[in-house]
CHARMM-style PDB file with segment names, atoms N, HN, CA, C and O in Angstrom:
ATOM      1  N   UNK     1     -22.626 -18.279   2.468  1.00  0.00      PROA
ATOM      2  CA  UNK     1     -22.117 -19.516   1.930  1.00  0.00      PROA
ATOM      3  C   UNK     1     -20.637 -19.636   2.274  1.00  0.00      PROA
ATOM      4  O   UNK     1     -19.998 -18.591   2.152  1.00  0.00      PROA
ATOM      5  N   UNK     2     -19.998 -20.676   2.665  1.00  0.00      PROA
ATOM      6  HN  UNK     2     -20.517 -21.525   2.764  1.00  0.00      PROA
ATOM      7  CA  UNK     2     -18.830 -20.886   2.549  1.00  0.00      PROA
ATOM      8  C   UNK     2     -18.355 -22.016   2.168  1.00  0.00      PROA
ATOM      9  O   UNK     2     -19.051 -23.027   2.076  1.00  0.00      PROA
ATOM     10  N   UNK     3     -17.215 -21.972   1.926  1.00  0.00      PROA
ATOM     11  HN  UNK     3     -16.649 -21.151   2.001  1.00  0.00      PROA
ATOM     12  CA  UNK     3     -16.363 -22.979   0.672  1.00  0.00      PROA
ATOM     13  C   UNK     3     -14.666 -23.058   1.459  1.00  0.00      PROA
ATOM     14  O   UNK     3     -14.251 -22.266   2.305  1.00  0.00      PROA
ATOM     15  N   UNK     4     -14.122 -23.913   1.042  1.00  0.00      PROA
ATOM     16  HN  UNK     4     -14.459 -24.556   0.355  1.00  0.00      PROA
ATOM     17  CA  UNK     4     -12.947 -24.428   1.556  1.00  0.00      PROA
ATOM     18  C   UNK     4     -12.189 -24.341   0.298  1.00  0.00      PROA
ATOM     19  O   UNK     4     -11.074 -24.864   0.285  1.00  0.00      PROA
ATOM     20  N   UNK     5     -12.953 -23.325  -1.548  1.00  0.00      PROA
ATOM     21  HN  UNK     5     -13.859 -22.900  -1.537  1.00  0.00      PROA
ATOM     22  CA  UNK     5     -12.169 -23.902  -2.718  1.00  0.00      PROA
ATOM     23  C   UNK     5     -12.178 -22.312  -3.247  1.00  0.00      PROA
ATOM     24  O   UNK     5     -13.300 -21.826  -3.382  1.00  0.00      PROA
ATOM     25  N   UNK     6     -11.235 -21.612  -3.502  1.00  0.00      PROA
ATOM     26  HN  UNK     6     -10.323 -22.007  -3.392  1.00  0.00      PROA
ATOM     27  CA  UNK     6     -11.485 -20.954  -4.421  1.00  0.00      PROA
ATOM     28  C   UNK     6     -10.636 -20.505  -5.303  1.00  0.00      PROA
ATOM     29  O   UNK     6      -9.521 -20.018  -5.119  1.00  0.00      PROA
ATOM     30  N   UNK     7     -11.642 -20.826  -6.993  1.00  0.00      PROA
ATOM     31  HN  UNK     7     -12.548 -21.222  -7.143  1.00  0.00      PROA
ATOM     32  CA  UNK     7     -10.758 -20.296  -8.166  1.00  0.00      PROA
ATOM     33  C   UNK     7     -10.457 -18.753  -8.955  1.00  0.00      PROA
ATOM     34  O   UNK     7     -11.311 -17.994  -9.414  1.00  0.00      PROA
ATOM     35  N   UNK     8      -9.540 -18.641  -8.949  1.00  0.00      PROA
ATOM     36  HN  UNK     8      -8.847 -19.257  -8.576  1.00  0.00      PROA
ATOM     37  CA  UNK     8      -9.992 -17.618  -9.490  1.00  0.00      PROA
ATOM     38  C   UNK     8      -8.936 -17.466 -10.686  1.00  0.00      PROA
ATOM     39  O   UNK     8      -7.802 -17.937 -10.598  1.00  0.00      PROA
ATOM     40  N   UNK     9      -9.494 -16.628 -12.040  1.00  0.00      PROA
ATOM     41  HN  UNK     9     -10.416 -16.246 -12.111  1.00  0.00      PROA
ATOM     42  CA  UNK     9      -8.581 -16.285 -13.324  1.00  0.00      PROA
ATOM     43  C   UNK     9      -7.814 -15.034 -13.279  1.00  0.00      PROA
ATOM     44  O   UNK     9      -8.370 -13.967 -13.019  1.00  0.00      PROA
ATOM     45  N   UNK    10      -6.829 -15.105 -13.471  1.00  0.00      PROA
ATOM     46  HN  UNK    10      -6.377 -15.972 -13.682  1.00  0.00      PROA
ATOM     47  CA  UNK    10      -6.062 -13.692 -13.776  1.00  0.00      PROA
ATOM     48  C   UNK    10      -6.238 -12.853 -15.250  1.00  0.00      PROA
ATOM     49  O   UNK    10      -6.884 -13.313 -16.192  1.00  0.00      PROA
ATOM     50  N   UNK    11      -5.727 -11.884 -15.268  1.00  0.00      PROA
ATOM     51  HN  UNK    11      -5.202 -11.510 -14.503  1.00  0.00      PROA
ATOM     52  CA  UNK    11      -6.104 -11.084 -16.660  1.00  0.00      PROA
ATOM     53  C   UNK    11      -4.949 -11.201 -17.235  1.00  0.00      PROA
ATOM     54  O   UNK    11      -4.182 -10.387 -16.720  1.00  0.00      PROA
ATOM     55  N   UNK    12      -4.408 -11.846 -18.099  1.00  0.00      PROA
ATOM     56  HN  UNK    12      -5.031 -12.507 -18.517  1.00  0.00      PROA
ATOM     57  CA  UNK    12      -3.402 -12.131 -18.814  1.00  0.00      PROA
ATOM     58  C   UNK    12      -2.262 -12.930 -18.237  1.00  0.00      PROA
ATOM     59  O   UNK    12      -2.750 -13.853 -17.585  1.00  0.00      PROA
ATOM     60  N   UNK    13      -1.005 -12.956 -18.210  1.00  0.00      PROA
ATOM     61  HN  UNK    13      -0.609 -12.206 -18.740  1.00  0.00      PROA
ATOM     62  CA  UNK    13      -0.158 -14.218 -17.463  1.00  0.00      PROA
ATOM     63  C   UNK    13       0.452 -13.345 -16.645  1.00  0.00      PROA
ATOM     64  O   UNK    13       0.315 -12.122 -16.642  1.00  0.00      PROA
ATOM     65  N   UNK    14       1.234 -14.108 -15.846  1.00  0.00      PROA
ATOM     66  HN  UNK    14       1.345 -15.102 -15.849  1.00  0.00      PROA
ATOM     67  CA  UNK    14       2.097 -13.585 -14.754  1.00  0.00      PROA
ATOM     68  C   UNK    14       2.212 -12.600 -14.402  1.00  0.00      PROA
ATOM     69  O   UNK    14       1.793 -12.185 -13.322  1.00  0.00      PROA
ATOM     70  N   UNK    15       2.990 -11.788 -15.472  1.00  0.00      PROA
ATOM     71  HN  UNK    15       3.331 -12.125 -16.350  1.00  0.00      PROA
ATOM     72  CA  UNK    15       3.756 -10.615 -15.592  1.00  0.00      PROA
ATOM     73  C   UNK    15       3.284  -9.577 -15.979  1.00  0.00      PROA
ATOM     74  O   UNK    15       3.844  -8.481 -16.014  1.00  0.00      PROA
ATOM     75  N   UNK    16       2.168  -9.858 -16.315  1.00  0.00      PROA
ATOM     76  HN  UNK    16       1.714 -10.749 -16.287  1.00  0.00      PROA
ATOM     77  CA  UNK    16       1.443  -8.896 -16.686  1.00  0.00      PROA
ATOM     78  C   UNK    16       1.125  -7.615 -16.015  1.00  0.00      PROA
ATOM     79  O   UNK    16       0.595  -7.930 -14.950  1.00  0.00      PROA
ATOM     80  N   UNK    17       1.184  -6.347 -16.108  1.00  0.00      PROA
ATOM     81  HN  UNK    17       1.614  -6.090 -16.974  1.00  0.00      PROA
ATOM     82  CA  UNK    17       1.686  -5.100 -15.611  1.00  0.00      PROA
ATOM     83  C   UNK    17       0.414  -4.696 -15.097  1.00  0.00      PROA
ATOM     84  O   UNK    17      -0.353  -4.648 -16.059  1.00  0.00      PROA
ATOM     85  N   UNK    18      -0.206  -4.370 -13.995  1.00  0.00      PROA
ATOM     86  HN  UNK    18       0.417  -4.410 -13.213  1.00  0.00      PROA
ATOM     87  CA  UNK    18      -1.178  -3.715 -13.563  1.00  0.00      PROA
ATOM     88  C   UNK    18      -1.198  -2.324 -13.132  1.00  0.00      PROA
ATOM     89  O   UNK    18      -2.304  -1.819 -12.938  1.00  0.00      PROA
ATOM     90  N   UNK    19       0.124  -1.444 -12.906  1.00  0.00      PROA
ATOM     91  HN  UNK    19       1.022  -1.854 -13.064  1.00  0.00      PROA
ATOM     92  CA  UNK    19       0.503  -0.194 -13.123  1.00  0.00      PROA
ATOM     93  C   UNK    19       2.407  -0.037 -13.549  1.00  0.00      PROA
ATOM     94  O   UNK    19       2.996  -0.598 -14.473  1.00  0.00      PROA
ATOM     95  N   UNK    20       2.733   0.505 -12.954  1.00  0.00      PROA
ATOM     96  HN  UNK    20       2.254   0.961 -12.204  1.00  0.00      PROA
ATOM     97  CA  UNK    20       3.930   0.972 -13.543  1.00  0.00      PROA
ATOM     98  C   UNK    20       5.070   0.329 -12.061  1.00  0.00      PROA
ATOM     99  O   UNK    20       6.271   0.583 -11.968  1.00  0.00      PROA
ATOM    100  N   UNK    21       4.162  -0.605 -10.959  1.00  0.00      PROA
ATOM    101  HN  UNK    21       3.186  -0.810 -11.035  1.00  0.00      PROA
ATOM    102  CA  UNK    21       4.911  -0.690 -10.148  1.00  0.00      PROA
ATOM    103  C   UNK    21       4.663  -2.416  -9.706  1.00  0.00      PROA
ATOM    104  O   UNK    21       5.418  -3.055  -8.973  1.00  0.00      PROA
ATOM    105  N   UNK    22       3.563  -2.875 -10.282  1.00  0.00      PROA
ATOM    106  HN  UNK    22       2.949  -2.356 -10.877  1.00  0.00      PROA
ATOM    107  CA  UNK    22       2.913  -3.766  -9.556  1.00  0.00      PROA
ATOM    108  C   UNK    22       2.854  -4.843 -10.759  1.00  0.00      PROA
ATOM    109  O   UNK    22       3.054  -4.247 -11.817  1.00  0.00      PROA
ATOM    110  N   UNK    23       2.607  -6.496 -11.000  1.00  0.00      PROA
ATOM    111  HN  UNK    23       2.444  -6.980 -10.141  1.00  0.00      PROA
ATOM    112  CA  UNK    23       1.854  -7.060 -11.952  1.00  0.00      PROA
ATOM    113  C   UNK    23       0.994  -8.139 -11.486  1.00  0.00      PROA
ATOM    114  O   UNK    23       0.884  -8.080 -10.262  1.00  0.00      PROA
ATOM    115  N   UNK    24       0.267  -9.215 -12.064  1.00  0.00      PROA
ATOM    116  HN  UNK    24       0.356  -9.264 -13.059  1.00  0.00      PROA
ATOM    117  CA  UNK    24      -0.015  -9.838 -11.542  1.00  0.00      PROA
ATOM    118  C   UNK    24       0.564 -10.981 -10.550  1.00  0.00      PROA
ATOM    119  O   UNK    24      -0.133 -11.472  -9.662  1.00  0.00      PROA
ATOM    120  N   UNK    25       1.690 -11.295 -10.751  1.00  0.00      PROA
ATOM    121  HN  UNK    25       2.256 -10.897 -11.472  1.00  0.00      PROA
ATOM    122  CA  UNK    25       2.341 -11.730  -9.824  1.00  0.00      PROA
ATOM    123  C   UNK    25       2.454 -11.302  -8.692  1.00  0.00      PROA
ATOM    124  O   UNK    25       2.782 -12.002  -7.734  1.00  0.00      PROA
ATOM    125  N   UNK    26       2.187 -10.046  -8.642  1.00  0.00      PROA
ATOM    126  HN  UNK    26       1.920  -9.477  -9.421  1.00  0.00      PROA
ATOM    127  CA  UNK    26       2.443  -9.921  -6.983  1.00  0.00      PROA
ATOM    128  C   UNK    26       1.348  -9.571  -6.207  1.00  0.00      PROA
ATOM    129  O   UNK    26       1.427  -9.399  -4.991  1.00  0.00      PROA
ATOM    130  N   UNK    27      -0.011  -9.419  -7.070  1.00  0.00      PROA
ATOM    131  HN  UNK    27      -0.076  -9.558  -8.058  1.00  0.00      PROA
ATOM    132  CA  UNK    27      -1.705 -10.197  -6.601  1.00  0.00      PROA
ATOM    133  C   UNK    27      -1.402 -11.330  -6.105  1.00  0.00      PROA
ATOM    134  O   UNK    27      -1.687 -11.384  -4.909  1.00  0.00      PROA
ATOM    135  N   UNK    28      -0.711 -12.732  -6.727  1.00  0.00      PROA
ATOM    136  HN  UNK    28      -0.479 -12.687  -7.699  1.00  0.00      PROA
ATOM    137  CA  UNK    28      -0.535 -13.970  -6.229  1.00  0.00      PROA
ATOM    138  C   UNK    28       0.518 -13.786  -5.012  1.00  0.00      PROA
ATOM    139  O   UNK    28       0.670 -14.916  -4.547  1.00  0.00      PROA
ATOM    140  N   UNK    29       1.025 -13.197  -4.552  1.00  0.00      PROA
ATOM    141  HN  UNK    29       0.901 -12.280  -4.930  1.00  0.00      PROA
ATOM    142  CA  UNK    29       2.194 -13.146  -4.092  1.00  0.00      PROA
ATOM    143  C   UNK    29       1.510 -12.475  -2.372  1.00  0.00      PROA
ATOM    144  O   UNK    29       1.900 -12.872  -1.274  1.00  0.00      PROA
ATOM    145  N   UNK    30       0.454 -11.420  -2.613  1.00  0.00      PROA
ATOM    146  HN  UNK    30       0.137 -11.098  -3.505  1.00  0.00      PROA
ATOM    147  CA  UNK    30      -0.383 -10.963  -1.951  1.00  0.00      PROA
ATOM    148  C   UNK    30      -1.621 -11.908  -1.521  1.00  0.00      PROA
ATOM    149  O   UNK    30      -2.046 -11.898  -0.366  1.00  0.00      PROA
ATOM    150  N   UNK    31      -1.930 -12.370  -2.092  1.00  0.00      PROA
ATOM    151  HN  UNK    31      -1.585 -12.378  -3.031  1.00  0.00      PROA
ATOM    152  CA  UNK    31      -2.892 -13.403  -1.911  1.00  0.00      PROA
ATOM    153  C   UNK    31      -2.457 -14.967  -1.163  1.00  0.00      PROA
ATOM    154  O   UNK    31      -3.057 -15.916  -0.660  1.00  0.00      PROA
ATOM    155  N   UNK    32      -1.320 -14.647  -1.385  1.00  0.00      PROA
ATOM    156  HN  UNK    32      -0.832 -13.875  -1.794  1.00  0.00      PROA
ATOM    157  CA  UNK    32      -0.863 -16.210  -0.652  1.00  0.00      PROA
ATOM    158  C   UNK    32      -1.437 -17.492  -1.267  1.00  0.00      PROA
ATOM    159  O   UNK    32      -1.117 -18.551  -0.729  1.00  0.00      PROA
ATOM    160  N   UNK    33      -2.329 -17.519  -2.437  1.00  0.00      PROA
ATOM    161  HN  UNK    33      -2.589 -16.658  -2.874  1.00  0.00      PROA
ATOM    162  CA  UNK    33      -2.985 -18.541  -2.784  1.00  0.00      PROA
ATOM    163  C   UNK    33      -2.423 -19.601  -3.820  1.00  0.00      PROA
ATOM    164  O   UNK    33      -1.953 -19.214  -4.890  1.00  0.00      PROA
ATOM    165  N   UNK    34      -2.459 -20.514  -3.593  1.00  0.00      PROA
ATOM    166  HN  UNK    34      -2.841 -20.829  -2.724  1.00  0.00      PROA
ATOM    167  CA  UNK    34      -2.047 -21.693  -4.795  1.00  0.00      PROA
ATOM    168  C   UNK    34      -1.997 -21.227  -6.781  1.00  0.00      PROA
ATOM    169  O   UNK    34      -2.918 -20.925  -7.539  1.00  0.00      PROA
ATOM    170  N   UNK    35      -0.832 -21.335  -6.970  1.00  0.00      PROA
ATOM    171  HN  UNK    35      -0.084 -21.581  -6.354  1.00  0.00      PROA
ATOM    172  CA  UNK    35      -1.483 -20.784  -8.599  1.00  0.00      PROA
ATOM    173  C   UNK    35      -1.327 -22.290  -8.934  1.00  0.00      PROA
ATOM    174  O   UNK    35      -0.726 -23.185  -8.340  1.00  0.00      PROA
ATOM    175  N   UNK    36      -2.126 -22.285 -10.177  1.00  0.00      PROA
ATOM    176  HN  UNK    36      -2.615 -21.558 -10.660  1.00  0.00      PROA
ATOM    177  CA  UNK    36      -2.685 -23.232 -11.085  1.00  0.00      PROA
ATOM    178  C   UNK    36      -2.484 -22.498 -12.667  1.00  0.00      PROA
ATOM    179  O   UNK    36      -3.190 -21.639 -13.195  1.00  0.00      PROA
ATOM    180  N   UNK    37      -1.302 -23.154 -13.171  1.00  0.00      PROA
ATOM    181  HN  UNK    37      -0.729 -23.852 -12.743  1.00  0.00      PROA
ATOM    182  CA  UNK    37      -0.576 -22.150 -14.333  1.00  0.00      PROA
ATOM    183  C   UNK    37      -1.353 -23.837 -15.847  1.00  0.00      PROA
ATOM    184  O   UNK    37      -1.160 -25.049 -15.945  1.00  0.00      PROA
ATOM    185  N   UNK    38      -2.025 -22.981 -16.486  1.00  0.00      PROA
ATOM    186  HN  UNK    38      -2.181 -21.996 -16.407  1.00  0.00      PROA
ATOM    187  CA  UNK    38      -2.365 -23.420 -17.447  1.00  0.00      PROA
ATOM    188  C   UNK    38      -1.838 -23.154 -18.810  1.00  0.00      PROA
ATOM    189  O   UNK    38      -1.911 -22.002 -19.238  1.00  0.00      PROA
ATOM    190  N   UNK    39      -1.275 -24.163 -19.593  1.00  0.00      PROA
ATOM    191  HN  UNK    39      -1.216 -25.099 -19.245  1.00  0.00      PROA
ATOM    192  CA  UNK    39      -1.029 -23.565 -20.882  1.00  0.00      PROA
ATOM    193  C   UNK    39      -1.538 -23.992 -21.973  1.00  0.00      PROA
ATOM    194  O   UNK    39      -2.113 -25.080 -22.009  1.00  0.00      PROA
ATOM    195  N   UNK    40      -1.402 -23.161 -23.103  1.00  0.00      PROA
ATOM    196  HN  UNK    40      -0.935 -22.277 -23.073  1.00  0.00      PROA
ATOM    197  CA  UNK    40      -2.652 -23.623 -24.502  1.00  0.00      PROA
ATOM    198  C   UNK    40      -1.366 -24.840 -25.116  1.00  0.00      PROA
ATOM    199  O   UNK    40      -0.592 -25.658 -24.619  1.00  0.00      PROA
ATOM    200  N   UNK    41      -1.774 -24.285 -26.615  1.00  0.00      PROA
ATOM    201  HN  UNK    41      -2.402 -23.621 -27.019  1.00  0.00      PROA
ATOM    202  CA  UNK    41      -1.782 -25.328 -27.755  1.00  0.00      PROA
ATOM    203  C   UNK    41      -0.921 -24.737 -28.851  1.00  0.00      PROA
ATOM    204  O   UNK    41      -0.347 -25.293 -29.787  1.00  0.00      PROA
ATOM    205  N   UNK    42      -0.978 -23.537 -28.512  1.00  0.00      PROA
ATOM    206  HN  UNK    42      -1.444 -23.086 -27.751  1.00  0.00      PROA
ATOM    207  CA  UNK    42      -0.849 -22.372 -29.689  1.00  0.00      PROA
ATOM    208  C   UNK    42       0.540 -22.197 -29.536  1.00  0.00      PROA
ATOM    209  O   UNK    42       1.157 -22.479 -28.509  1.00  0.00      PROA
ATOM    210  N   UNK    43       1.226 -21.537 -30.985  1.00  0.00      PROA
ATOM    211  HN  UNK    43       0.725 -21.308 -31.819  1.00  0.00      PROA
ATOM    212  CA  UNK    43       2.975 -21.252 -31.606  1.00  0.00      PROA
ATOM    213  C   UNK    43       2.973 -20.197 -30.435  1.00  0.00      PROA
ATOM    214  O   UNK    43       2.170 -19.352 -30.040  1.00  0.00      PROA
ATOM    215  N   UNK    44       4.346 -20.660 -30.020  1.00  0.00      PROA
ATOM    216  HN  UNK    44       4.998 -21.346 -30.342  1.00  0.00      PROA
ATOM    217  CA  UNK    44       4.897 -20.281 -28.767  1.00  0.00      PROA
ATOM    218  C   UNK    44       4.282 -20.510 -27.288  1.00  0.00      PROA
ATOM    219  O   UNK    44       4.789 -20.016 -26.281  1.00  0.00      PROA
ATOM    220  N   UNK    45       3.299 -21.201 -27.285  1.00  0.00      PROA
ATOM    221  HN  UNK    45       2.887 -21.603 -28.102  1.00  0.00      PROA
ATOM    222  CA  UNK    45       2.932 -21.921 -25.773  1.00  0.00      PROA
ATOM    223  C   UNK    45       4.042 -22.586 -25.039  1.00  0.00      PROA
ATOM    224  O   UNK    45       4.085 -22.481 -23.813  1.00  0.00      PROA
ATOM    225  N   UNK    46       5.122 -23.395 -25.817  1.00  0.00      PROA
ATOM    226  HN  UNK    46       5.087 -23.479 -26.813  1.00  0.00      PROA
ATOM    227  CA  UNK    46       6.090 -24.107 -24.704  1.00  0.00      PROA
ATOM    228  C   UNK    46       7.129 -23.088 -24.058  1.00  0.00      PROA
ATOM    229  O   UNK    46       7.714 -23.231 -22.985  1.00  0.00      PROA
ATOM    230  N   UNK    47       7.227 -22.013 -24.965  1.00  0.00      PROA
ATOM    231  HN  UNK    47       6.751 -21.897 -25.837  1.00  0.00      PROA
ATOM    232  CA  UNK    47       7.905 -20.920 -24.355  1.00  0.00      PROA
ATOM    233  C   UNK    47       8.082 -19.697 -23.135  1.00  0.00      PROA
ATOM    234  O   UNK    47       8.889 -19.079 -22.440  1.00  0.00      PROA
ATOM    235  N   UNK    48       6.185 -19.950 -23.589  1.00  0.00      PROA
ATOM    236  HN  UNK    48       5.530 -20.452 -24.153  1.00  0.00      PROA
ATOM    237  CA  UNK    48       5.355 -19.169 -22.783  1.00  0.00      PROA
ATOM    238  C   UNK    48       5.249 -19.768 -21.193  1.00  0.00      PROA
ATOM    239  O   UNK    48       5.307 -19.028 -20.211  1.00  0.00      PROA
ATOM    240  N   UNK    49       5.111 -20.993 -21.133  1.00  0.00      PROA
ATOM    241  HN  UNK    49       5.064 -21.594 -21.931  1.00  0.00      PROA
ATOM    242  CA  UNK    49       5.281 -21.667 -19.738  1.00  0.00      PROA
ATOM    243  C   UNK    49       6.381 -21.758 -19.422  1.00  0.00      PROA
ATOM    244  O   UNK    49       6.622 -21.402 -18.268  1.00  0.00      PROA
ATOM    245  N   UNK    50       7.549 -22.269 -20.274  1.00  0.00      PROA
ATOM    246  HN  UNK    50       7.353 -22.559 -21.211  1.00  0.00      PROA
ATOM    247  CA  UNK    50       8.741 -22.343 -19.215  1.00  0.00      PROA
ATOM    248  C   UNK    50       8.856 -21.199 -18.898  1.00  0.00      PROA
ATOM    249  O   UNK    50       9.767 -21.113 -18.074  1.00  0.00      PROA
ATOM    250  N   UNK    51       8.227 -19.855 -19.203  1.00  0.00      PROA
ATOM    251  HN  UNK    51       7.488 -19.925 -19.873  1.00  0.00      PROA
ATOM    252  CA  UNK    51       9.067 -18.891 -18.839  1.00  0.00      PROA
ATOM    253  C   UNK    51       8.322 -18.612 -17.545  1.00  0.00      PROA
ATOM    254  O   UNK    51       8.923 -18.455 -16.482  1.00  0.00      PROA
ATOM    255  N   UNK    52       7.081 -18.556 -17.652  1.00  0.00      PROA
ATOM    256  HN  UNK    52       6.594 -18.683 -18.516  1.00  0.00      PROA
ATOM    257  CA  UNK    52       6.084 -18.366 -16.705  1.00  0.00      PROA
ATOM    258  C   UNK    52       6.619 -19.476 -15.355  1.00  0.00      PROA
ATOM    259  O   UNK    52       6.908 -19.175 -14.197  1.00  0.00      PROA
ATOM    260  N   UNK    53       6.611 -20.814 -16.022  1.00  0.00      PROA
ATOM    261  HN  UNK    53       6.376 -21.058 -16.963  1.00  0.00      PROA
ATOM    262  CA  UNK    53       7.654 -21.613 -14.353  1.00  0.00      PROA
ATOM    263  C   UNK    53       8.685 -20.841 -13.432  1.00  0.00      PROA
ATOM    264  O   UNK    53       8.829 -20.410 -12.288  1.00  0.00      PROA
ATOM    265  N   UNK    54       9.434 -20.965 -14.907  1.00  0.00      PROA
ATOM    266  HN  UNK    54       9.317 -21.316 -15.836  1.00  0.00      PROA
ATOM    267  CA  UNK    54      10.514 -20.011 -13.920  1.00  0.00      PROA
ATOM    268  C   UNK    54      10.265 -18.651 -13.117  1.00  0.00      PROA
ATOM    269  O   UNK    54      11.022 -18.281 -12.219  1.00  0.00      PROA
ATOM    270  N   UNK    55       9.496 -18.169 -13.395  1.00  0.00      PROA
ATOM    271  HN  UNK    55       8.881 -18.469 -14.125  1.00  0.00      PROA
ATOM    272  CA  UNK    55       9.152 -17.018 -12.739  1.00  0.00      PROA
ATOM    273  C   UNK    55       8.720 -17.332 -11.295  1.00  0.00      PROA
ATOM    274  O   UNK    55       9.132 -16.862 -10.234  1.00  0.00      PROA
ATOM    275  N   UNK    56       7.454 -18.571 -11.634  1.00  0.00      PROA
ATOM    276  HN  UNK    56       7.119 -18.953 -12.496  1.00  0.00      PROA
ATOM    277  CA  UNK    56       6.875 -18.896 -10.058  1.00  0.00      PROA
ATOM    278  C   UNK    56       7.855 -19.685  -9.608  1.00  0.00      PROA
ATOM    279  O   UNK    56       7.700 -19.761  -8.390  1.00  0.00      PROA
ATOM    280  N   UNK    57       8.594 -20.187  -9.874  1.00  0.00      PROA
ATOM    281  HN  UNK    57       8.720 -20.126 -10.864  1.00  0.00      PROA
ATOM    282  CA  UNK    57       9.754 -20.932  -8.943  1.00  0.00      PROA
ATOM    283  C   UNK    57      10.462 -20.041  -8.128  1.00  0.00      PROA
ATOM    284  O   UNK    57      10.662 -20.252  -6.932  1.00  0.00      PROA
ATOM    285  N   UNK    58      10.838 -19.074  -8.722  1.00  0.00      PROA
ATOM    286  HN  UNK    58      10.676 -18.903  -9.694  1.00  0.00      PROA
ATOM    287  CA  UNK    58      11.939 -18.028  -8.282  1.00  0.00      PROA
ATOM    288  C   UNK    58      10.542 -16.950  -7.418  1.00  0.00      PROA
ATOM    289  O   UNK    58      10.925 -15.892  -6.918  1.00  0.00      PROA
ATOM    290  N   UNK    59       9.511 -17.195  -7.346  1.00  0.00      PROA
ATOM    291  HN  UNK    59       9.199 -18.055  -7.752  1.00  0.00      PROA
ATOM    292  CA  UNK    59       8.631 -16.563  -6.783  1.00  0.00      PROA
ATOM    293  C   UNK    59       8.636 -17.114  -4.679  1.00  0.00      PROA
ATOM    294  O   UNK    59       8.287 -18.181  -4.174  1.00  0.00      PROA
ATOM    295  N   UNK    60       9.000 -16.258  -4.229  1.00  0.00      PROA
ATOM    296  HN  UNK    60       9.283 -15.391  -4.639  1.00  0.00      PROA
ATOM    297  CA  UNK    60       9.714 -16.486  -2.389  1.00  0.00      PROA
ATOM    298  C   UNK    60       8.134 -17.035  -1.948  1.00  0.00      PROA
ATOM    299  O   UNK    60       8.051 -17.268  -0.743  1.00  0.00      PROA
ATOM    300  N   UNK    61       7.037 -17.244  -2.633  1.00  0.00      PROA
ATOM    301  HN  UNK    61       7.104 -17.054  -3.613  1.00  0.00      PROA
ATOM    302  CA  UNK    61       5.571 -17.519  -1.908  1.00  0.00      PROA
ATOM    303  C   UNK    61       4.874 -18.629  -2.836  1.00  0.00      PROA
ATOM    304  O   UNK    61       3.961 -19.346  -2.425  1.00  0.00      PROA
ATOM    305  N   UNK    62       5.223 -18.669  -3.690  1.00  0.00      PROA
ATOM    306  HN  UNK    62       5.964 -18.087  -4.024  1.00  0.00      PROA
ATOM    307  CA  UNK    62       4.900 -19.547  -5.131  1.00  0.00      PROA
ATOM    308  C   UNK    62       4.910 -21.093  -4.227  1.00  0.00      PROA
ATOM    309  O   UNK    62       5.738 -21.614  -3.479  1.00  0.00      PROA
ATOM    310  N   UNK    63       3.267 -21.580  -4.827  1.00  0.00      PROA
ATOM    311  HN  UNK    63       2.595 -21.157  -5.435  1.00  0.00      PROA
ATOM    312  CA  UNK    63       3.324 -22.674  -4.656  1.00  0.00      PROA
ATOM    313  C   UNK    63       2.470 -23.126  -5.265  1.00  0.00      PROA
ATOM    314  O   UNK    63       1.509 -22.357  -5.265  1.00  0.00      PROA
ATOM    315  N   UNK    64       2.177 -24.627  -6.197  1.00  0.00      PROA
ATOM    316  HN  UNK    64       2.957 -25.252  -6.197  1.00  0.00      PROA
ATOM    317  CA  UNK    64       0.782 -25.055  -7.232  1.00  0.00      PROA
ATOM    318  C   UNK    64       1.516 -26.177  -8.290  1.00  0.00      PROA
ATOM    319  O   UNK    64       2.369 -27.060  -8.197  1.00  0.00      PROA
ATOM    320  N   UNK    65       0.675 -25.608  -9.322  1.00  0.00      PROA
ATOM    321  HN  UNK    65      -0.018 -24.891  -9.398  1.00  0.00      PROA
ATOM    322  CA  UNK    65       1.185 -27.058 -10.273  1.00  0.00      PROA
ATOM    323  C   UNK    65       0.520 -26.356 -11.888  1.00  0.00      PROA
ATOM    324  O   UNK    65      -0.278 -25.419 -11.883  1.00  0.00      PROA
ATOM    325  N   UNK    66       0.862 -26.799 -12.756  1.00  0.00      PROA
ATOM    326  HN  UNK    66       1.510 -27.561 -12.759  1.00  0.00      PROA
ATOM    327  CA  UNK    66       0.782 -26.760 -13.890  1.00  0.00      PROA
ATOM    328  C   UNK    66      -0.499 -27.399 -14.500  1.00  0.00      PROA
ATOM    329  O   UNK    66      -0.900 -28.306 -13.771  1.00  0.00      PROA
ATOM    330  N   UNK    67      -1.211 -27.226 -15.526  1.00  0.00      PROA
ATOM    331  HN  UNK    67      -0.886 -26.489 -16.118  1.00  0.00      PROA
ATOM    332  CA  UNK    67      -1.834 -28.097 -16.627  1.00  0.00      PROA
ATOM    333  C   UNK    67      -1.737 -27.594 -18.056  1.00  0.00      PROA
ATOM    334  O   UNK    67      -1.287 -26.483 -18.338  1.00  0.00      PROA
ATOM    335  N   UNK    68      -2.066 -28.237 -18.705  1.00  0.00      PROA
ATOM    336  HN  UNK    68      -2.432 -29.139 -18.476  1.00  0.00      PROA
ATOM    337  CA  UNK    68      -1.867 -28.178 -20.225  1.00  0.00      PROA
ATOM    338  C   UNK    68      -3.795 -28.382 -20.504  1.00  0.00      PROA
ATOM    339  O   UNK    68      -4.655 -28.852 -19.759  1.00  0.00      PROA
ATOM    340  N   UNK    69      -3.877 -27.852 -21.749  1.00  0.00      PROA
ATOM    341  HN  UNK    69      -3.178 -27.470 -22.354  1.00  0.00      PROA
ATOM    342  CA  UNK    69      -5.258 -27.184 -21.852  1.00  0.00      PROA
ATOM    343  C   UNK    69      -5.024 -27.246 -23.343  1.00  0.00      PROA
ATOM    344  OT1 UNK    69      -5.874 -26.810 -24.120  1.00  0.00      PROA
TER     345      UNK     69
END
């Protein structure tokens, strides 16, 4: 089968630590792929994204768009 689309979820946000050297950001960063940064509803969500923006902005491969959820 092939596809021209693919989604995929990360295990927690950005920054999230996958060893002592690596986090998820730099899966996206490795992957070259579009992020699609979603945020909830919940006390401290507006915090939680700007911080997460800023991260992919300042990210040298970062490229996508936001939604609210």
């Amino acid at each position: 089968m092939q596809t021209d689309v693919v989604l995929a979820e990360s295990a927690g946000g950005i920054m999230t630590p996958l060893d002592d050297r690596h986090t998820m950001l730099d899966v996206m960063e490795r992957l070259r792929w579009p992020v699609i940064l979603v945020a909830g509803s919940y006390l401290g969500a507006i915090s939680h994204t700007l911080s997460a923006l800023e991260v992919l902005k300042n990210a040298p491969n970062s490229r996508g768009g936001a939604g609210y959820q």
